[in-house]
C-alpha positions in Angstrom: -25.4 6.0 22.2 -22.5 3.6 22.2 -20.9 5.1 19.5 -18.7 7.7 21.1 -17.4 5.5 23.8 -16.2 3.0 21.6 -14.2 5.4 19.6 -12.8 6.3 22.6 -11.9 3.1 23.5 -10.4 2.7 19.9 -8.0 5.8 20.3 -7.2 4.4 24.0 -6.2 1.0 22.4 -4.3 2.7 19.5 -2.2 4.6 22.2 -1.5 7.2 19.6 0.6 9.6 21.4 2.9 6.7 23.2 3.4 4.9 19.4 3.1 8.4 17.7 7.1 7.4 16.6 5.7 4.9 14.2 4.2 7.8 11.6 7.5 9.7 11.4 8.1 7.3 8.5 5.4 8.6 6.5 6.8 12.5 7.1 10.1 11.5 5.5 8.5 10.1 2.7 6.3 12.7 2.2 8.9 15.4 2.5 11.6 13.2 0.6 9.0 13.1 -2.6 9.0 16.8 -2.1 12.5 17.4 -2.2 13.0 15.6 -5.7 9.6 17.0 -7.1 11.0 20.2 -6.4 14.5 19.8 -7.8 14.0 17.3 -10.6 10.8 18.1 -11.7 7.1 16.4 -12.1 8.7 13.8 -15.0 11.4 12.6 -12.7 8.8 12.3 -10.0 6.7 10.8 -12.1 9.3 8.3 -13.1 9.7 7.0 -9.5 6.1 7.1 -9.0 5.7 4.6 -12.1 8.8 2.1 -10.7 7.1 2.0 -7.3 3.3 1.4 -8.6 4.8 -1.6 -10.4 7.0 -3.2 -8.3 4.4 -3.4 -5.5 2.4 -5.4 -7.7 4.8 -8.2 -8.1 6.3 -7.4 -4.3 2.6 -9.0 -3.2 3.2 -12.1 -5.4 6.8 -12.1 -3.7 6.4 -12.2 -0.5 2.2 -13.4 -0.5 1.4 -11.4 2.4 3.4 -12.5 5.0 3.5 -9.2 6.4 0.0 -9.0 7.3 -0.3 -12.8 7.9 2.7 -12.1 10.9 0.3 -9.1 12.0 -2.8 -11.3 11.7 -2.6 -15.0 13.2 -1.1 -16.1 16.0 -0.9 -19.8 14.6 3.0 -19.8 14.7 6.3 -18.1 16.4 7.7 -15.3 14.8 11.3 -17.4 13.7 8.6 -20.5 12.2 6.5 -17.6 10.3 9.7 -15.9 9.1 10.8 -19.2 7.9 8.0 -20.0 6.2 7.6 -16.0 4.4 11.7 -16.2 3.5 11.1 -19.5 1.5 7.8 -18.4 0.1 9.9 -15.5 -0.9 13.3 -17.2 -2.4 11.0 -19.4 -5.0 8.4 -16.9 -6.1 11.4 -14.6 -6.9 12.4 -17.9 -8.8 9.0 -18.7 -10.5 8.7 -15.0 -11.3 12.4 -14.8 -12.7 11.4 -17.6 -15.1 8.4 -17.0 -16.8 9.4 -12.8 -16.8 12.4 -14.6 -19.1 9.9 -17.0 -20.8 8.0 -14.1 -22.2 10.9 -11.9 -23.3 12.3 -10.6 -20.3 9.0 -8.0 -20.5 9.7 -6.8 -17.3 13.5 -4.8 -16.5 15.7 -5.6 -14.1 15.2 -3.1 -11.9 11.0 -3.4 -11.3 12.1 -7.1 -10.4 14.7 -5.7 -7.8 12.4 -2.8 -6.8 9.8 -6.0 -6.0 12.1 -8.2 -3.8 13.9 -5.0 -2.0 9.6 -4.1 -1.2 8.8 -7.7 0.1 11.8 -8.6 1.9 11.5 -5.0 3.4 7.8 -5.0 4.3 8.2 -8.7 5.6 10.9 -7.5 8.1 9.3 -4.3 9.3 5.9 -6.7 10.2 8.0 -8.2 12.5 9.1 -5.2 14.6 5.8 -4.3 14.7 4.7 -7.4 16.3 7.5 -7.4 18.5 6.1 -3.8 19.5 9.9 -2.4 18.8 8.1 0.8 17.6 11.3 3.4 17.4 13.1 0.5 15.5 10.1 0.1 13.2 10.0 3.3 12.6 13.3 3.9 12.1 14.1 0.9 9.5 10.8 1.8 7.5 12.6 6.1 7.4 15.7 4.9 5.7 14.3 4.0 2.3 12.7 7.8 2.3 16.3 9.2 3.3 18.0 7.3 0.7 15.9 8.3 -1.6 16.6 11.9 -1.5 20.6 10.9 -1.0 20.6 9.2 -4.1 18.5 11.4 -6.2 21.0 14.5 -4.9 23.8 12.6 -5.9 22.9 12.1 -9.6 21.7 8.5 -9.8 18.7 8.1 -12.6 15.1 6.8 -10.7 15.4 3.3 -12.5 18.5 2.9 -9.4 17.3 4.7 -6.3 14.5 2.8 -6.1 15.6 -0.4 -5.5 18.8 0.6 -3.7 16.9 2.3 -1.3 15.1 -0.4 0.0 17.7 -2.5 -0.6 19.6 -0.6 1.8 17.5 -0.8 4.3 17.1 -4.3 3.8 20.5 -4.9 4.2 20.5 -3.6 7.9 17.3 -5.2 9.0 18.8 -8.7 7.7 21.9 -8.0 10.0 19.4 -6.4 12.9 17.9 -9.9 12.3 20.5 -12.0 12.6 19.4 -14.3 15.5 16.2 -14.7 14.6 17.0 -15.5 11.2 19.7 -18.4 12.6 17.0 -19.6 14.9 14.0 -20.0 12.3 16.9 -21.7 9.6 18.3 -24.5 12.5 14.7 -26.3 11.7 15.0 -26.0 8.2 14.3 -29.5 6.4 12.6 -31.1 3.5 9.8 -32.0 5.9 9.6 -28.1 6.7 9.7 -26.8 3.0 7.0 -29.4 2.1 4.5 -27.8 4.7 4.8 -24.5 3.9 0.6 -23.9 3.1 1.5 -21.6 0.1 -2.8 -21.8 -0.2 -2.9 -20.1 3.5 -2.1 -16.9 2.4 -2.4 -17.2 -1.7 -6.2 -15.5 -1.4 -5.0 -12.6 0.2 -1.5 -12.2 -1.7 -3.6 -12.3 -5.5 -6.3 -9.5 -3.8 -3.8 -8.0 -2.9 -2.0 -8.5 -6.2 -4.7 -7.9 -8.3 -6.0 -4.4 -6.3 -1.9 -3.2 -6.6 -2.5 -3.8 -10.1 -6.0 -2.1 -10.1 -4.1 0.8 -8.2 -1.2 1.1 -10.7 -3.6 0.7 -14.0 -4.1 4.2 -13.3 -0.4 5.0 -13.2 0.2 2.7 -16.2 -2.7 3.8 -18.3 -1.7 7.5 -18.0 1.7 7.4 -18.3 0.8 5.1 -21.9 -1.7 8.2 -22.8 0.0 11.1 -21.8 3.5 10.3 -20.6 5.5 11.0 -17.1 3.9 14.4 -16.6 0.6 13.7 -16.1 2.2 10.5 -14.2 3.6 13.1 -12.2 0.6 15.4 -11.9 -1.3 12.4 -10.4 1.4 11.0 -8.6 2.0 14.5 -6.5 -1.4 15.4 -6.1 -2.0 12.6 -4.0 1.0 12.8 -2.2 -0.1 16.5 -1.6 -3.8 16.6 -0.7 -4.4 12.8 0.7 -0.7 13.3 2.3 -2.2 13.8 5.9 -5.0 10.6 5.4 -2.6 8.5 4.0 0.2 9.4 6.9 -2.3 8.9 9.7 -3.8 6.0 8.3 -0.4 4.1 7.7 0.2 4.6 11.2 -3.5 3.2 12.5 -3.7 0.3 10.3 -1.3 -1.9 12.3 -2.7 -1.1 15.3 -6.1 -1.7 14.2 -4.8 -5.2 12.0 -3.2 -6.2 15.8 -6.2 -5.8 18.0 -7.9 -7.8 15.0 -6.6 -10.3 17.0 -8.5 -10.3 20.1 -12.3 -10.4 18.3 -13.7 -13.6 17.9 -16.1 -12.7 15.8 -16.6 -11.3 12.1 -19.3 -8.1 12.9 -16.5 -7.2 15.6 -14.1 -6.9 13.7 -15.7 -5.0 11.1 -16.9 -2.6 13.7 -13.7 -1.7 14.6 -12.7 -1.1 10.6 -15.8 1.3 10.6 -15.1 3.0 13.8 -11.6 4.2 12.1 -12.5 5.1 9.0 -15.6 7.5 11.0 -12.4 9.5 12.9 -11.4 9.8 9.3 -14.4 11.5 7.5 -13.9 15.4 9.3 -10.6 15.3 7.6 -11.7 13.8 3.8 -14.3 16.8 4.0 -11.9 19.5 4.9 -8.9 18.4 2.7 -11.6 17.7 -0.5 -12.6 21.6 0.4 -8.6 22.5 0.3 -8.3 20.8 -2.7 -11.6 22.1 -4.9 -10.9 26.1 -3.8 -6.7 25.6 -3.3 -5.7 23.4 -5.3 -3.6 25.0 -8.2 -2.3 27.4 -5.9 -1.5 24.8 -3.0 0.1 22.3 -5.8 2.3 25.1 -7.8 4.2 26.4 -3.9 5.9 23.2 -4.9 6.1 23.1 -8.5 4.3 25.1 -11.5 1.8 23.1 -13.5 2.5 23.7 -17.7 -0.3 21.3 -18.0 -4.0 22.0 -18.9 -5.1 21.2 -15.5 -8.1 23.7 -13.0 -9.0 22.5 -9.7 -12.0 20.2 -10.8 -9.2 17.5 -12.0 -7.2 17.7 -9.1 -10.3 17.4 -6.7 -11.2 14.0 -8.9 -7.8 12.9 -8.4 -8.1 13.3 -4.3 -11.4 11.5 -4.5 -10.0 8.5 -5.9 -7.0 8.7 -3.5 -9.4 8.3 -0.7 -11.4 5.6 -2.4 -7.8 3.5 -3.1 -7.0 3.8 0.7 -10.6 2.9 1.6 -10.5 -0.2 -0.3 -6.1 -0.6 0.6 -7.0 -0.9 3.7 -10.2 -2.8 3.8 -7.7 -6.1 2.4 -6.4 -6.3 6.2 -9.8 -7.0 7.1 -10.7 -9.1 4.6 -7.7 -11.3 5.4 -8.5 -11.5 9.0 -11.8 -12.2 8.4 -10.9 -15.1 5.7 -12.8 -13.7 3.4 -10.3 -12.1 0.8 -11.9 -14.3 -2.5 -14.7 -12.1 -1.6 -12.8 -8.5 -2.1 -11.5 -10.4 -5.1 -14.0 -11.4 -6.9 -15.5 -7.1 -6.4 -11.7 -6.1 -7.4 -11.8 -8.2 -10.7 -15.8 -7.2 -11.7 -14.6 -3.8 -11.2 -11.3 -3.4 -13.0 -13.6 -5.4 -16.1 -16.2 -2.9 -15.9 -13.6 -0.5 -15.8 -11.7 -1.6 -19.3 -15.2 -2.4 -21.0 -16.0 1.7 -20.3 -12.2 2.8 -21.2 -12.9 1.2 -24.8 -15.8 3.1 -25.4 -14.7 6.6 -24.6 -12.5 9.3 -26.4 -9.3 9.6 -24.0 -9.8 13.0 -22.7 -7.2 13.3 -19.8 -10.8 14.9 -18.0 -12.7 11.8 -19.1 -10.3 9.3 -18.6 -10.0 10.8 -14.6 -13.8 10.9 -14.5 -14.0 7.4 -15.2 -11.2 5.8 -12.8 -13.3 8.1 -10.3 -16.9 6.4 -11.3 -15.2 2.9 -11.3 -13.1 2.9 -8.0 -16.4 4.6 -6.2 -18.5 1.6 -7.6 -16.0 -0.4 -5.7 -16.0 1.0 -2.6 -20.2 1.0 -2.5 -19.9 -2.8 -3.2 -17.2 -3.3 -0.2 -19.6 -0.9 2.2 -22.6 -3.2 1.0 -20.9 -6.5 2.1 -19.4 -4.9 5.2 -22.4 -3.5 6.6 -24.4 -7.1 5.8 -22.0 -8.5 8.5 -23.0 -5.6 10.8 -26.6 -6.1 10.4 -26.9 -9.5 10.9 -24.2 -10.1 12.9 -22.5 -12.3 11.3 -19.4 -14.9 13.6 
C-alpha cells in the first residue's frame, strides 16, 4: 500500500525534469559511438571499446573512489576531500607506473593515460555534482563524447582519442577548478599527506576494481577468442539495446547516491536502491522484447553484421548488460552502507566460478555468451539475497 507513494516521493526527490540537463551526457555518448560505428566500422569500435573497458579498471585503483566517496560522506569540505583524492591520485599513478615497468611494461602507454585522464575526470565531475552545478556537470562530462567523434573524423587511430578526450576535458575542469584547487593545496603538509586514510575508501576502490575487471573479462576474453569484431558486436549491442537503461540510470544514480545521505539507517537505504531499480523493470521487459524479435534488423540500420550472429545471442548479450548495471550500480550502495568487502567477496566467488566453467567448455562464441550470462545472473541472485536480508529484518 506504501509502495506507490514512496516512488513518488523518489521521482519528487530526484527532480528529474529540473536536473533533466545532467543525462544529455549520456546522448552524446551514445550518439558519438554511433557516429564512428557507422563510419569506421565494428573493429574500430571495438577497438575503443577494448581501451575504455581497461583503463577503467586501473582508473578505480587511481583515483580509489573518491568520486563516490565526495557523493557519499559528508565527513570533510569539498577543497580537504579534493586534497586528499589528488594525492591519493598522484602516488597510485606512481605505484602503478612502477610495478607496470617491473613486469615488462605489460601494460601500453596509452591504457595508463586512458586511466588517469578517467580518474582525474570522474573525480572532478563528483564535485560539480555535489556542488549541484548541474548544466556545468553536464557539460564537462559531454566534452569527452564530442571529442571523441572530432578526433576519430580527423584521422587519429583509437589508441589516441581515448585518452585525449578525456584529457581534454580534464584540462578545462582543472582550470574551472582553479580556486578550489589553490584553497585545498594552502594546507598541504607532511602532517596532511600522513593522514590521508588510504583504508577509508581502499574496500570500495578494489570492488570496484575487481567488478571493472569482472565487466571487462568479457571484453578481454572475446577480443583474445575471436578478435575486435565480436568485441565490437558486444560492445554496440549494448550500447544499442541497454542504451536507454544505461542513459537513464547514469542520470538517477547520483541523485539516488546524494539522498543516501540523509538515511540513517541500512534497510533505508536499500529501500530506496529497490524502489529505482522497480521504475526500471517496464523498460528491461520492453527493450528485451525489442531485442529478441528486432534485433538484427534494429542493429544492421547502423551497421551490417558479416558475423554468424541471430537474435538469440544478441538477446543474451542485453541480459547481461542489465545484470552488469544491476550489480554497477549496487557498489554505491554498498559503499554507503560500509559494506563493500561484502559485494567483494560475491564479485571474487563469482568471477572463480566463472573461470573454473570457461576451462571446461569448447569456446563456442554461443557458449562462451551463455556462460558470462549464467555467471553474472548467479551474481545478481546473490546481491538480491543479501539486500533483501537487510529489508526483512531491518537491519541499522
Amino acid at each position: 500500500m506504501k509502495f506507490k507513494p514512496r516512488l513518488s516521493i523518489l521521482l519528487t526527490d530526484y527532480n528529474f525534469i529540473k536536473n533533466f540537463p545532467v543525462v544529455i551526457h549520456q546522448l552524446f555518448f551514445f550518439f558519438a559511438q554511433l557516429i564512428i560505428l557507422y563510419i569506421y566500422g565494428i573493429g574500430y569500435s571495438g577497438s575503443l571499446a577494448y581501451i575504455g573497458a581497461v583503463s577503467t579498471i586501473l582508473a578505480v585503483l587511481i583515483n580509489l573512489k573518491w568520486d563516490i566517496q565526495i557523493m557519499v560522506s559528508n565527513n570533510q569540505t569539498l577543497s580537504e576531500s579534493l586534497l586528499d583524492a589528488s594525492l591519493t591520485i598522484f602516488i597510485m599513478t606512481i605505484i602503478i607506473s612502477i610495478l607496470n615497468i617491473l613486469v615488462g611494461s605489460l601494460l601500453p602507454i596509452y591504457i595508463l593515460l586512458s586511466a588517469l585522464a578517467i580518474g582525474i575526470h570522474e573525480l572532478l565531475v563528483s564535485i560539480l555534482f555535489v556542488q549541484k552545478k548541474i548544466i556545468i556537470y553536464s557539460l564537462y562530462r559531454t566534452i569527452p563524447a564530442l571529442a571523441l567523434v572530432g578526433f576519430a573524423l580527423i584521422g587519429y587511430e583509437p589508441e589516441f582519442i581515448w585518452p585525449a578526450s578525456f584529457f581534454l576535458s580534464v584540462i578545462f575542469l582543472v582550470i574551472y577548478f582553479k580556486n578550489l584547487f589553490i584553497k585545498a593545496f594552502d594546507n598541504i603538509n607532511i602532517s596532511r599527506i600522513k593522514n590521508i586514510k588510504f583504508i577509508t575508501n581502499i574496500n570500495a576502490a578494489i570492488t570496484a576494481t575487481i567488478f571493472a575487471f569482472f565487466s571487462a573479462s568479457f571484453v578481454i576474453i572475446i577480443n583474445h577468442f575471436y578478435g575486435s569484431d565480436y568485441v565490437g558486436l558486444w560492445a554496440n549491442t549494448i550500447r544499442i539495446f541497454n542504451s536507454v537503461i544505461i542513459f537513464l540510470l547514469a542520470a538517477s544514480l547520483p541523485f539516488m547516491l546524494n539522498m543516501l545521505k540523509g538515511k540513517e539507517f541500512v534497510y533505508q537505504k536499500v529501500r530506496i536502491f529497490f524502489y529505482l531499480w522497480c521504475l526500471f523493470l517496464p523498460l528491461v521487459v520492453m527493450s528485451f522484447f525489442v531485442v529478441t524479435n528486432l534485433g538484427l534488423f534494429v542493429f544492421s540500420l547502423f551497421q551490417p553484421i558479416n558475423l554468424d550472429i541471430t537474435n538469440f545471442h544478441l538477446s543474451l548479450i542485453f541480459l547481461i548488460g542489465v545484470s552488469i548495471s544491476f550489480i554497477g550500480s549496487a557498489q554505491g550502495l554498498y559503499q554507503a552502507i560500509n559494506k563493500s568487502i561484502i559485494l567483494l567477496a560475491m564479485i571474487i566467488i563469482t568471477i572463480l566460478f566463472g573461470l573454473i566453467i570457461i576451462n571446461k567448455i569448447s569456446l563456442s562464441f554461443t557458449s562462451l555468451i551463455e556462460v558470462f550470462l549464467f555467471v553474472v545472473a548467479a551474481l545478481v541472485l546473490m546481491t538480491l539475497a543479501h539486500l533483501i536480508n537487510y529489508l526483512i529484518f531491518k537491519t541499522r
